[in-house]
C-alpha positions in Angstrom: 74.3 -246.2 -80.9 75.4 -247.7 -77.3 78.3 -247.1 -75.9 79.7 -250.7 -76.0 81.9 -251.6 -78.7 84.6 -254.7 -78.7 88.3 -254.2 -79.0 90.2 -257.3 -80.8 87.3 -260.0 -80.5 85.3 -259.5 -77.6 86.7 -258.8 -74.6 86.8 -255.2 -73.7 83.1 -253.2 -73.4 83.7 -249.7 -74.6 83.7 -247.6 -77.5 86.3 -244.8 -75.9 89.8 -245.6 -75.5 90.7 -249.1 -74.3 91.9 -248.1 -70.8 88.2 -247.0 -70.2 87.0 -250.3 -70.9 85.6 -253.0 -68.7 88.1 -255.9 -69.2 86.8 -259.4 -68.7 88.8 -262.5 -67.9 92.2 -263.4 -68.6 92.8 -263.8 -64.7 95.3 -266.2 -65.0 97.1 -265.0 -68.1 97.3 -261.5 -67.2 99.2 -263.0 -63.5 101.5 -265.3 -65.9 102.1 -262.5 -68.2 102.9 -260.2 -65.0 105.1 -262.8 -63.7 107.3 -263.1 -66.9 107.9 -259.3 -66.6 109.6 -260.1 -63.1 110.9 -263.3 -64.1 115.0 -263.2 -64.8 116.0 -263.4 -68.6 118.1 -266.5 -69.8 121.2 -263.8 -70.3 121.1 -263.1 -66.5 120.5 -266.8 -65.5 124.0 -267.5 -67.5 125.7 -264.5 -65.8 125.6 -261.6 -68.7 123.8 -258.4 -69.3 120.6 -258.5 -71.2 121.5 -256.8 -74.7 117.8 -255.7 -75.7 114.6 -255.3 -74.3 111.9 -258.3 -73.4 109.6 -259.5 -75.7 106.3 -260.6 -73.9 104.0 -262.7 -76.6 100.3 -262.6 -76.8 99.4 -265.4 -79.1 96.2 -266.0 -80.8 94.0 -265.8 -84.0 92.2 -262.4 -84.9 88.9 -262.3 -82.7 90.8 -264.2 -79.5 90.7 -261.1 -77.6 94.3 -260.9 -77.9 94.4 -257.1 -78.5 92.7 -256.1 -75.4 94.5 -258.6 -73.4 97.8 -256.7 -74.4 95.9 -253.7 -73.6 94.9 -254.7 -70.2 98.4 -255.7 -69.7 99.9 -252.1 -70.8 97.1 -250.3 -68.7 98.1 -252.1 -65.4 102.3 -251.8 -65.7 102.4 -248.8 -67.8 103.2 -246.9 -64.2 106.8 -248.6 -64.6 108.0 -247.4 -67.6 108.7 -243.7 -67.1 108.8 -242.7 -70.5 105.2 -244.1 -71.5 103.9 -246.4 -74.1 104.2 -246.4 -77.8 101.5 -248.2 -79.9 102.4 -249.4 -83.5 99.8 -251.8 -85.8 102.0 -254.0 -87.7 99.4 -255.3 -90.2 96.4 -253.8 -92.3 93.6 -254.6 -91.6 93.2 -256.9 -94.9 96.2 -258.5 -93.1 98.5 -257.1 -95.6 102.1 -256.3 -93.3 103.2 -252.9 -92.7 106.4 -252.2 -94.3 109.1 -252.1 -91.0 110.2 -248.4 -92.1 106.8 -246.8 -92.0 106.0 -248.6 -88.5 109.5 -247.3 -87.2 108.4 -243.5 -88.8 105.5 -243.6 -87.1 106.9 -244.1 -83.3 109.4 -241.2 -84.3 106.9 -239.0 -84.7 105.2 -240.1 -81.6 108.4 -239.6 -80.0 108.8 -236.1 -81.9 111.9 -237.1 -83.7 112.6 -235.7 -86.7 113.3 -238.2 -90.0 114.5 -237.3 -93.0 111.8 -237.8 -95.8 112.8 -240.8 -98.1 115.3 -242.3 -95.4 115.4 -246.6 -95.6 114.3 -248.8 -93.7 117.9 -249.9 -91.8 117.9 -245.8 -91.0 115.1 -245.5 -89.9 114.9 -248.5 -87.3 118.5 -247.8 -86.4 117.2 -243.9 -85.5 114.3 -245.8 -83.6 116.4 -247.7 -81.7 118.8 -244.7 -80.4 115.3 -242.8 -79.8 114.8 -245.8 -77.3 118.5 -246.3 -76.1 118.0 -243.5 -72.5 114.9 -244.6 -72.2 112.3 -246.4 -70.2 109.4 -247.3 -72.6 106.6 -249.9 -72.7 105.8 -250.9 -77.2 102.9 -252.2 -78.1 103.1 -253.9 -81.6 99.8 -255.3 -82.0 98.9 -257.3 -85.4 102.8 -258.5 -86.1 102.8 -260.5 -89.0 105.8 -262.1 -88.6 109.3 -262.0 -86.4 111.0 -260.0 -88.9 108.6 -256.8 -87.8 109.5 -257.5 -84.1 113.0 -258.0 -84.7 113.8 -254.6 -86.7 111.7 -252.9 -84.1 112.8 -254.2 -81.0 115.3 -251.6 -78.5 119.0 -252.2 -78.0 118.0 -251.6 -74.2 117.0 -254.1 -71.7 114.9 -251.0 -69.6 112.4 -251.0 -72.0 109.8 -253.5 -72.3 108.1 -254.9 -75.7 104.3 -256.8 -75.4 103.8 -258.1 -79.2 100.5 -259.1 -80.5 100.5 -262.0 -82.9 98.9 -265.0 -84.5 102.0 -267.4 -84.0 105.7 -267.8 -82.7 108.2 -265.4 -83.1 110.8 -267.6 -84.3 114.1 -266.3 -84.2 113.6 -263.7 -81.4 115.6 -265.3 -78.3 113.9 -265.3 -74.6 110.4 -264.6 -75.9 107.9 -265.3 -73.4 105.0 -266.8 -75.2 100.8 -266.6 -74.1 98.8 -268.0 -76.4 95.1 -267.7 -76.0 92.0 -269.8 -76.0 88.1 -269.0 -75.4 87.3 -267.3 -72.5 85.9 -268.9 -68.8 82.3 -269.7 -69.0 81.3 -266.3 -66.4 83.4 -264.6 -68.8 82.0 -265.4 -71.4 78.1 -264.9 -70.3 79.3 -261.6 -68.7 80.2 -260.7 -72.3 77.0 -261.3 -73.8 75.0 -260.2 -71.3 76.6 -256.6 -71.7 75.9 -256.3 -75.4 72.2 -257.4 -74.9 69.0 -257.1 -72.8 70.8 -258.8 -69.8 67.3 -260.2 -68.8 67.5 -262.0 -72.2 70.3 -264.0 -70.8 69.3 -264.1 -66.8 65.9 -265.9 -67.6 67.2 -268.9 -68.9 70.9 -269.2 -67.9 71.0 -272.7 -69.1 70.6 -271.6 -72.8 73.1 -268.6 -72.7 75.9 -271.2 -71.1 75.0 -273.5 -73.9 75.4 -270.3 -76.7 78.7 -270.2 -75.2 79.3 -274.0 -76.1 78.6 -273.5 -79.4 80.6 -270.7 -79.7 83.7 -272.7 -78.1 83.5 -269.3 -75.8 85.4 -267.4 -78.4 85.4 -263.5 -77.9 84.5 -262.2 -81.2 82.3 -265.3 -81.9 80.0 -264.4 -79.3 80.3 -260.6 -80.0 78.8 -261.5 -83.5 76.2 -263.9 -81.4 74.6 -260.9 -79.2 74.7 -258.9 -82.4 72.6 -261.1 -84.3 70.5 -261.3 -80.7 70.3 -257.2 -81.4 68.5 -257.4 -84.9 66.4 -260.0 -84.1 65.2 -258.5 -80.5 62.0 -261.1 -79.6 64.5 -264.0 -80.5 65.7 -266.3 -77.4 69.3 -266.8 -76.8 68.1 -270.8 -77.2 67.0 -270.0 -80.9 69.6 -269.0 -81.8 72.2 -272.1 -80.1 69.9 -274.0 -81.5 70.5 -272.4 -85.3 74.0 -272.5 -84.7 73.8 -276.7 -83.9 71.5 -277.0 -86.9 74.8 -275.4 -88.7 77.0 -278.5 -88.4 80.5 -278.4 -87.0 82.1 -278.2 -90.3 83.2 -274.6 -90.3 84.7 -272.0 -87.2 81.8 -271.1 -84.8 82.9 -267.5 -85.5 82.4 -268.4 -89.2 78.8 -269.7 -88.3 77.6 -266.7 -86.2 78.7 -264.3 -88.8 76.6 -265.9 -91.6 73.7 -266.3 -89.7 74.1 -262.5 -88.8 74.6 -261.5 -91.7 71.8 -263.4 -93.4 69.8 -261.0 -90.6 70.8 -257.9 -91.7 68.4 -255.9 -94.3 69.8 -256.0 -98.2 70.9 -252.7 -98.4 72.6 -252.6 -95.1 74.1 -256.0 -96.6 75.6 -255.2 -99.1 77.3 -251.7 -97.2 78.7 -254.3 -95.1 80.4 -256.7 -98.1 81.3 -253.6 -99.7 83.9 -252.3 -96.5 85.9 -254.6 -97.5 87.0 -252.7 -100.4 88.1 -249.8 -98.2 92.0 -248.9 -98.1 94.1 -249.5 -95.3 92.8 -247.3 -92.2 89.3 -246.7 -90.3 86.8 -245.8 -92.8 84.2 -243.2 -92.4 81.1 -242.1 -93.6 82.2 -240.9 -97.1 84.1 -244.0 -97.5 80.7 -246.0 -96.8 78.4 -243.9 -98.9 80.4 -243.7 -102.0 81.3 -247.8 -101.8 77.4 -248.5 -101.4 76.2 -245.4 -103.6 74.0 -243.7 -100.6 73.9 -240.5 -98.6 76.1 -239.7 -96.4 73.5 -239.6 -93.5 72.6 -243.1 -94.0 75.8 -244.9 -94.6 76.5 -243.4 -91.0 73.0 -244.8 -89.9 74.1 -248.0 -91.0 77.7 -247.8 -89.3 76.2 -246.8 -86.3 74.2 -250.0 -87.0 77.3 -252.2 -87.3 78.7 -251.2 -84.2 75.0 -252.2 -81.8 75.6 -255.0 -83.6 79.4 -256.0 -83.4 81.0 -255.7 -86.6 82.9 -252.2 -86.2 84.4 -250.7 -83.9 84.4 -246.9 -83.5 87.6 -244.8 -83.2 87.9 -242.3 -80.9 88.3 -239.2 -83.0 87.0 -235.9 -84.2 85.6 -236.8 -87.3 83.4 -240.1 -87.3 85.6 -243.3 -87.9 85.1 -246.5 -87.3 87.5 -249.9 -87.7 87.1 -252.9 -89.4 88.4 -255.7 -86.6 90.9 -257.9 -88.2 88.9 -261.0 -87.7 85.8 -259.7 -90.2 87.7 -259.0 -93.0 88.3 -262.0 -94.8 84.7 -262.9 -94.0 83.6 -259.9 -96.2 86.2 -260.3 -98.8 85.1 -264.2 -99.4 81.5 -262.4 -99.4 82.4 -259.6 -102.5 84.1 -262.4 -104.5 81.1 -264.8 -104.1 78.1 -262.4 -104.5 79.1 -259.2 -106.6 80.6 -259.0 -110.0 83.7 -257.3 -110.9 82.5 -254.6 -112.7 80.3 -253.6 -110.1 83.7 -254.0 -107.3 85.6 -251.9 -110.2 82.8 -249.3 -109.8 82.2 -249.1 -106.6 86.1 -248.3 -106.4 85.6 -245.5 -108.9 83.4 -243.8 -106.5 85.4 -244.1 -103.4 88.5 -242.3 -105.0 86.3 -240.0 -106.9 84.6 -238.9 -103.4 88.0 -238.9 -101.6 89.0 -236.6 -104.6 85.9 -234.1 -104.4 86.8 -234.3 -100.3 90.8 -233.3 -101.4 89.8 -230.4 -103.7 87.3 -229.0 -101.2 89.9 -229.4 -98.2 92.2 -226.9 -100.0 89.7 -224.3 -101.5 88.6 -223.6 -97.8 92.2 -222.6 -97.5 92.4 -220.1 -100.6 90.3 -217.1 -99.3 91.5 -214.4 -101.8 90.8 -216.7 -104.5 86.7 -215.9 -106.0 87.2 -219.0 -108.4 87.7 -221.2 -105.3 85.2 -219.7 -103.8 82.7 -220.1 -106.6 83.7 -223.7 -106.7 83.6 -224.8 -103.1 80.2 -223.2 -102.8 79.4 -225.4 -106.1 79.8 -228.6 -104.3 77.8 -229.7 -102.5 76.8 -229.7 -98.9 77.9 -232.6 -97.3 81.4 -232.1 -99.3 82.2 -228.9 -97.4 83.9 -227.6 -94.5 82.8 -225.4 -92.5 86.3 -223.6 -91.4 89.8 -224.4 -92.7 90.7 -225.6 -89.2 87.7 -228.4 -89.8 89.2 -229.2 -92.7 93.1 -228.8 -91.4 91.8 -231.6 -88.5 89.7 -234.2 -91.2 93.2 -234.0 -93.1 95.3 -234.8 -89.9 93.1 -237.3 -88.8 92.5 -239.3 -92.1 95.9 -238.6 -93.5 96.9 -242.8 -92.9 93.3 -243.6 -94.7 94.1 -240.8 -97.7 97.8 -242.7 -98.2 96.1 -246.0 -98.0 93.7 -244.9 -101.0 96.8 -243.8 -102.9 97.8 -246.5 -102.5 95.1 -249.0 -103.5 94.4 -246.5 -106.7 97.7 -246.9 -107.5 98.3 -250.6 -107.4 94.5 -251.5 -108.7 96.3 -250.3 -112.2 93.0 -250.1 -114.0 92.1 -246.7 -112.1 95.3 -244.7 -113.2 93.5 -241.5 -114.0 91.4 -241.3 -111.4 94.8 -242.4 -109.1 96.8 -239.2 -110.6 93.8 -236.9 -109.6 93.9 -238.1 -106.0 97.8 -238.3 -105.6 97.9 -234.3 -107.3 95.1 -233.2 -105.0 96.4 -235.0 -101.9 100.1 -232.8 -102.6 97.8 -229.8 -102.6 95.8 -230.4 -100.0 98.9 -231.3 -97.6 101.0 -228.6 -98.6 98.4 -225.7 -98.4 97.7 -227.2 -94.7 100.7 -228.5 -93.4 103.5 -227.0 -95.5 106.1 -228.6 -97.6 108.5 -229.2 -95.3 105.8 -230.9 -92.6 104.6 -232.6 -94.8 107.7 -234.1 -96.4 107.9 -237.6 -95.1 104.1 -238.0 -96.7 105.0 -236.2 -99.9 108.0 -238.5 -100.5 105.6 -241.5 -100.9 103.1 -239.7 -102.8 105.9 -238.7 -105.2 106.7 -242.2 -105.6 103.4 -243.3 -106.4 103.4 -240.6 -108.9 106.6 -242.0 -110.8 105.1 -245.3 -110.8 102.1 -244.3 -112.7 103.7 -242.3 -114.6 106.5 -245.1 -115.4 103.7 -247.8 -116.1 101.3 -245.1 -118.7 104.6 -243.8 -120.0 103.7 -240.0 -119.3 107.3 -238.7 -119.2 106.0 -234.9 -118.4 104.9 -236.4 -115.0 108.1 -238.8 -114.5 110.0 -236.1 -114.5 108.0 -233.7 -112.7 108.0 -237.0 -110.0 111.5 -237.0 -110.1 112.6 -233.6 -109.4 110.0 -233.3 -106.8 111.8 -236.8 -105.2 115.2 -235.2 -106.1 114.5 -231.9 -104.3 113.4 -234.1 -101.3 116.5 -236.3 -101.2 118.9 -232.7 -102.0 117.4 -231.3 -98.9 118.0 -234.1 -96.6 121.3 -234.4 -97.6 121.3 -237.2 -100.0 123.1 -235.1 -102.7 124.5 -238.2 -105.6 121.0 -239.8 -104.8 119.3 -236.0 -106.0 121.8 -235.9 -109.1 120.6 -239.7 -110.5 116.9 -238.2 -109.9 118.0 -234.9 -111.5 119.5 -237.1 -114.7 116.5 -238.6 -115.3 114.2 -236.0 -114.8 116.2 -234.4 -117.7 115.9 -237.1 -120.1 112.3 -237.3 -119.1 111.7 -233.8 -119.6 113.4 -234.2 -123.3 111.4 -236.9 -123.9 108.4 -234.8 -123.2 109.5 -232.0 -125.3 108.8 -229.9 -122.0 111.4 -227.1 -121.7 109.8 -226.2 -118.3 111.1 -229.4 -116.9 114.1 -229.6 -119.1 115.7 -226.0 -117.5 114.6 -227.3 -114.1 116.3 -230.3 -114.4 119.8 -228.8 -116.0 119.7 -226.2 -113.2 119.4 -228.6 -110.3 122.2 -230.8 -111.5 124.3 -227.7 -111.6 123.4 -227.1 -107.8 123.8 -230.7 -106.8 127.4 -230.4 -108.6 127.8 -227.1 -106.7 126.4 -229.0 -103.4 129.1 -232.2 -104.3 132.0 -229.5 -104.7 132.6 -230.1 -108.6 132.3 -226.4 -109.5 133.5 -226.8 -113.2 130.6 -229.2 -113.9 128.3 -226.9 -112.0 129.3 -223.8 -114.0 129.1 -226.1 -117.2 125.4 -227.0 -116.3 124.3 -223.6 -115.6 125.8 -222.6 -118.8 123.7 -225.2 -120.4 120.4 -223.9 -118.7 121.1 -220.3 -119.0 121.3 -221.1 -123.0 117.7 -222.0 -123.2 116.1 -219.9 -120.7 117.9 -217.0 -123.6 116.7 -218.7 -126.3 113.2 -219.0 -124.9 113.6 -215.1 -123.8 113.0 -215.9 -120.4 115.3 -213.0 -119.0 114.1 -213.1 -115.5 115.6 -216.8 -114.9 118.8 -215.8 -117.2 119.7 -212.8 -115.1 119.2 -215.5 -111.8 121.4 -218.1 -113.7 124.1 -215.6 -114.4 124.0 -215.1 -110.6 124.3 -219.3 -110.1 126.9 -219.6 -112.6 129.2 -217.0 -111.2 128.9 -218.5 -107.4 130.3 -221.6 -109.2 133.3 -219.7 -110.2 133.2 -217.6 -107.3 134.0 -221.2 -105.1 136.4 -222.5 -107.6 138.2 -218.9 -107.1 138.2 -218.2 -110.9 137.5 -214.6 -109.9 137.8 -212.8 -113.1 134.7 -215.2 -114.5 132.9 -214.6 -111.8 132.5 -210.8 -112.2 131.6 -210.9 -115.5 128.9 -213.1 -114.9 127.7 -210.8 -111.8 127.9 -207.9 -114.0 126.0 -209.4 -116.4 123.5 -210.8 -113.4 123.3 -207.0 -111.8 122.4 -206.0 -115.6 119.9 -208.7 -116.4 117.9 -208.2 -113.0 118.0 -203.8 -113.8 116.4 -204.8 -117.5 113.4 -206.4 -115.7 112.7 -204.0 -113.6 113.7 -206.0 -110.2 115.5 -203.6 -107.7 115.9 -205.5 -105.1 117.4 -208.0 -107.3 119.2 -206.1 -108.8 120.8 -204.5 -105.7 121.8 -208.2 -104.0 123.6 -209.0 -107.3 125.9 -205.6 -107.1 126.6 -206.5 -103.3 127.9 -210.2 -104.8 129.8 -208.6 -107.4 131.6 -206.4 -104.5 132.0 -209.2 -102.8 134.5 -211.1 -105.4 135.9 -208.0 -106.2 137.0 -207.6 -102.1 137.9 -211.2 -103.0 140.1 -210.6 -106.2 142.4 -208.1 -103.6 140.1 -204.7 -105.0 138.9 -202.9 -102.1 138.5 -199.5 -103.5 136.4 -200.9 -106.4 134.4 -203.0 -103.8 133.6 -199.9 -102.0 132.3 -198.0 -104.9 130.0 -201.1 -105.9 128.6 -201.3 -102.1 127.6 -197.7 -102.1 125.8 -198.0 -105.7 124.3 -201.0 -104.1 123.2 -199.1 -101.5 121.3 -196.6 -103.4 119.7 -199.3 -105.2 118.8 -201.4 -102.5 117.3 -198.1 -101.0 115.1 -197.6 -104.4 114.1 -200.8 -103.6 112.9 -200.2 -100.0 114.8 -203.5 -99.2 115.9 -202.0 -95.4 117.7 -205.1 -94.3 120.0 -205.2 -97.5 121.0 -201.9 -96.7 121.8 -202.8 -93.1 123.9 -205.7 -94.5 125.4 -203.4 -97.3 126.6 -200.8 -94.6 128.0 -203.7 -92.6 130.2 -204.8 -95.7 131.2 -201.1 -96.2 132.2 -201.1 -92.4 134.4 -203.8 -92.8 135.5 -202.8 -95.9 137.1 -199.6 -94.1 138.2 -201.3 -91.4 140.7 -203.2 -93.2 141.7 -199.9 -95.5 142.8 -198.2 -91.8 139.3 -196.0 -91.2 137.6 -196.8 -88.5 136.2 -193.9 -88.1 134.7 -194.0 -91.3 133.7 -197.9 -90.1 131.9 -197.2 -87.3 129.5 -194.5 -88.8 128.6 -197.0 -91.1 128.4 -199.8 -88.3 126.2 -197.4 -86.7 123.9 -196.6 -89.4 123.2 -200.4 -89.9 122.1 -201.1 -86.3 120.2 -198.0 -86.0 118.3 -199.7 -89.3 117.8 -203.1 -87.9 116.1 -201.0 -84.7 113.8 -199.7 -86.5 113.0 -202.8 -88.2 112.7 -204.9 -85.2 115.6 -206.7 -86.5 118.2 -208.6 -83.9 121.2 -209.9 -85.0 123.4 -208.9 -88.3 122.0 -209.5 -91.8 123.3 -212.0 -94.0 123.8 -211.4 -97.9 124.7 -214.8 -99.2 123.0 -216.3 -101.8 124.4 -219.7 -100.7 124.8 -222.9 -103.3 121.4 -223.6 -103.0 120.3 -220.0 -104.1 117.9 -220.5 -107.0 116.7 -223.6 -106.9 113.4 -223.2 -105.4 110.9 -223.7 -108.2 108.3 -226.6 -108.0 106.4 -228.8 -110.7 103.6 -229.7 -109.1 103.2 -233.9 -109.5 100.7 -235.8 -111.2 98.0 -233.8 -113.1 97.1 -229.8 -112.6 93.3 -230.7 -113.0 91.0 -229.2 -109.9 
């Protein structure tokens, strides 16, 4: 494999990051572009203060160069802009459009803002644009597919400086300053094929290299394609193949042309790996992706994509793990190809393997991370080879880095429709693998969409035991970010899902958590009514553990609606239920709630006999930092019964506790309203 690959069509020689590149051409509209950066705005022309940032516009089809052009522009003023440069791809690469939200998430993060999971699209862009309001940043929106994108994207702050990649106008967007491009000069143009081939190919007959360049109306990815098909056919002249492309006609694009005669070139096998990419979801494809579309090893689909990119048609990404990108301009040419030459069934199938590898990947990417575990053990050394990690860090850094490329296969499985069992394997394993490496909460943004997808195949094959497990898995989501009536509606219809389902898992699940979100809104009655109604089944399913912790839920309802006298009974009864299974520790927190109402309900002296017995249990339960906390409460207890001397010994005894422990800082005992309500149905199916 060479080092030379070609960013957006042609123009830049490199296969690291674009600013390494050698850029060619584009003089003069890299100086008018520079000059429209200096040039005043029509807003300070008529006197006023520019209310957003300028919007320069590089204009051209897919293949024009237009991406490296905007590159080349970002390299050579990015020294102004003191807060850096932000890159965001508004389109797929099968030209589908990026949803605005997900393109504004994505700049958070780069910005290290934190987003609530699930937050809309008008949040999310408005968050974007107070990210961008003290600041002076250079975006990069490369691929928009329309104004709309732009628009929704673009900072309230005329400091900051926006260079948009499109294929037309941006109507609607005021004071855009528009560059549209054409082929390149004809030394541009030469010098371009001359890098990608045996430059003596091209110096011994000038003439015919100049007229290649004809032919190919001096288009960048055009002649990128040209010196590929020069590459597989190595004892062809550059005339041959002008000559070919005359003998083509004029009634189709040259860039049309060059691909089929390149293609045409290229062995069967590595043919059909080619047509086949085009069936690979949204993101640089790898490897895996190519072996399980074409049905080959591993080692030779990355032959062959080391193959494409000597000969033009990817691009590879700089990256750990091998990637490699499908430019924009190829892949309608390879989708027109699939429909034409390969039958359904056999698209349909080659699908089937694709998720079915990224599956086996998923499941291997989390058994690395279960080391205590001999069954995962005994199954990750059961796959094989080339499916394996070699270190949970490897397979912490193949997650991070195809994470967009594992959505976009949920994705694709998900809307295909005809794949929905393999799709609830890979969106089940891809929860798994995300939260054994990144945690739930870092992973939350992701999860929400996963989740999503979940409910809609759950909705569309009618499998209420997943809607609802979808749901409160959304609902938790939405309670934790603060979206408390969205969480109930998700909590309601988890319930009636779970019902549905005869699942009583789910069912308790969902009854608790719209007790807590009632708790969370400040409608205790409902939220003592609701635990009521879970704590009935978890008895009648003698499921004492939960019982004893719902007894404990429903009496911090009362406890906040000051119905005191309810309250300790069901703390008694929670104290009791927690000693019947055996769980000390438990057991000890509940008699240090039950003091607490009591201290509440004006009884001191009874308080203070329930914090010592607390004590002694929490010290049976070698739970060190409740009895710090529990001496604390007795301290205060005595101060406000006039014996500080008693007080302080108590004081003491809980620092000199929390010193031994390491501990800074005094310990806290409440439960909270959220106490409880930490269990988890897994989405989608439990199948390894």
């Amino acid at each position: 494999m060479t080092e030379q690959a070609v960013d957006e069509g042609g123009v830049r020689l490199s296969a690291k990051a674009p600013a390494d590149g050698v850029f060619l051409g584009r003089t003069r509209e890299l100086k008018e572009l520079r000059a429209d950066i200096e040039r005043a705005g029509l807003d300070t022309l008529s006197g006023k203060k520019a209310p957003r940032a300028r919007v320069l516009l590089i204009a051209g089809r897919p293949g024009s160069g237009r991406t490296a052009l905007a590159e080349e522009l970002v390299r050579q003023v990015a020294h102004r802009y003191e807060h850096g440069v932000l890159r965001v791809r508004l389109s797929e690469t099968d030209g589908t459009p990026v949803p605005v939200g997900r393109a504004a998430r994505e700049l958070l993060n780069a910005l290290e803002r934190t987003v609530p999971p699930g937050a809309g699209d008008d949040d999310l862009t408005e968050a974007l644009r107070d990210a961008l309001a003290d600041r002076r940043t250079l975006l990069l929106l490369d691929d928009a597919a329309g104004a709309e994108q732009v628009d929704a994207l673009l900072p309230d702050n005329p400091g900051c400086l926006v260079v948009a990649v499109s294929a037309g106008p941006l109507t609607g967007i005021a004071d855009v300053r528009p560059c549209t491009l054409g082929g390149l000069d004809t030394k541009s143009a030469v010098e371009l094929l001359s890098g990608r081939i045996d430059p003596v190919r091209v110096t011994v007959d000038p003439r015919a290299a100049e007229g290649l360049v004809e032919e190919c109306q001096a288009h960048p990815a055009a002649l990128t394609l040209a010196a590929g098909w020069l590459t597989v056919r190595p004892k062809a002249a550059v005339a041959d193949l002008a000559k070919q492309l005359r003998a083509e006609g004029d009634e189709t694009a040259p860039l049309a042309r060059v691909f089929k005669l390149l293609y045409t070139a290229l062995p069967a096998p590595a043919a059909r790996i080619l047509r086949l990419l085009a069936l690979a979801p949204a993101g640089p494809v790898d490897p895996h992706t190519a072996s399980a579309l074409a049905g080959c090893s591993v080692s030779g689909a990355r032959t062959t994509l080391d193959d494409f990119v000597r000969f033009g048609l990817l691009r590879p990404v700089p990256s750990p793990v091998p990637e490699y990108e499908i430019p924009g301009f190829l892949h309608p040419l390879l989708r027109a190809l699939t429909e034409t030459l390969d039958r359904p069934a056999e698209l349909q199938l080659a699908r089937a393997r694709m998720l079915e590898r990224t599956v086996r990947l998923l499941q291997s990417c989390r058994a690395i991370t279960e080391t205590d575990s001999p069954q995962a053990r005994e199954k990750l050394l059961g796959m094989p080879r080339a499916l394996r990690f070699p270190s949970p860090r490897a397979a912490e850094e193949w997650l991070r880095v195809r994470r967009p490329a594992l959505l976009g296969a949920a994705r694709l499985a998900v809307a295909d429709g005809e794949l929905d069992t393999l799709a609830r394997r890979l969106l089940s394993q891809l929860v798994r693998a995300m939260v054994a490496h990144f945690g739930t909460r870092a992973a939350a943004p992701d999860l929400y969409g996963v989740h999503r997808l979940v409910l809609d195949v759950a909705e569309r094959r009618d499998l209420p035991r997943e809607q609802a497990a979808a749901l409160l898995n959304l609902a938790d989501l939405d309670a934790q970010t603060g979206r408390t009536n969205e969480a109930l509606l998700r909590y309601r219809a988890a319930l009636d899902a779970g019902r549905r389902a005869n699942d009583p898992y789910a069912t308790g699940r969902a009854m608790e958590s719209v007790g807590g979100a009632h708790l969370e809104l400040g409608d205790y009655e409902r939220a003592a009514d609701w635990f009521g109604r879970a704590l009935g089944q978890r008895l009648a399913r003698a499921e004492h553990a939960d019982a004893a912790r719902l007894y404990g839920r429903i009496a911090t309802a009362h406890t906040y609606a000051g119905r005191y006298g309810e309250a300790l009974r069901n703390w008694r009864a929670a104290a009791a239920g927690h000693r019947r299974c055996g769980d000390l520790a438990a057991h000890a927190r509940a008699l240090s709630e039950l003091a607490r109402v009591q201290e509440y309900a004006g009884r001191p002296v009874e308080s203070l006999r329930t914090c010592k017995e607390a004590v002694e249990w929490a010290r049976r339960a070698e739970d060190v930092r409740l009895q710090a906390a529990l001496h604390l409460r007795i301290a205060d207890t005595f101060d406000r019964l006039g014996d500080p001397v008693t007080a302080g010994v108590h004081r003491g005894t809980a620092e000199r506790m929390l010193a031994e422990e390491g501990e800074e800082g005094p310990p806290g005992l409440d439960q909270g309203k959220h106490a409880g309500n930490a269990c988890e149905i897994r989405s989608a199916s439990a199948e390894d």
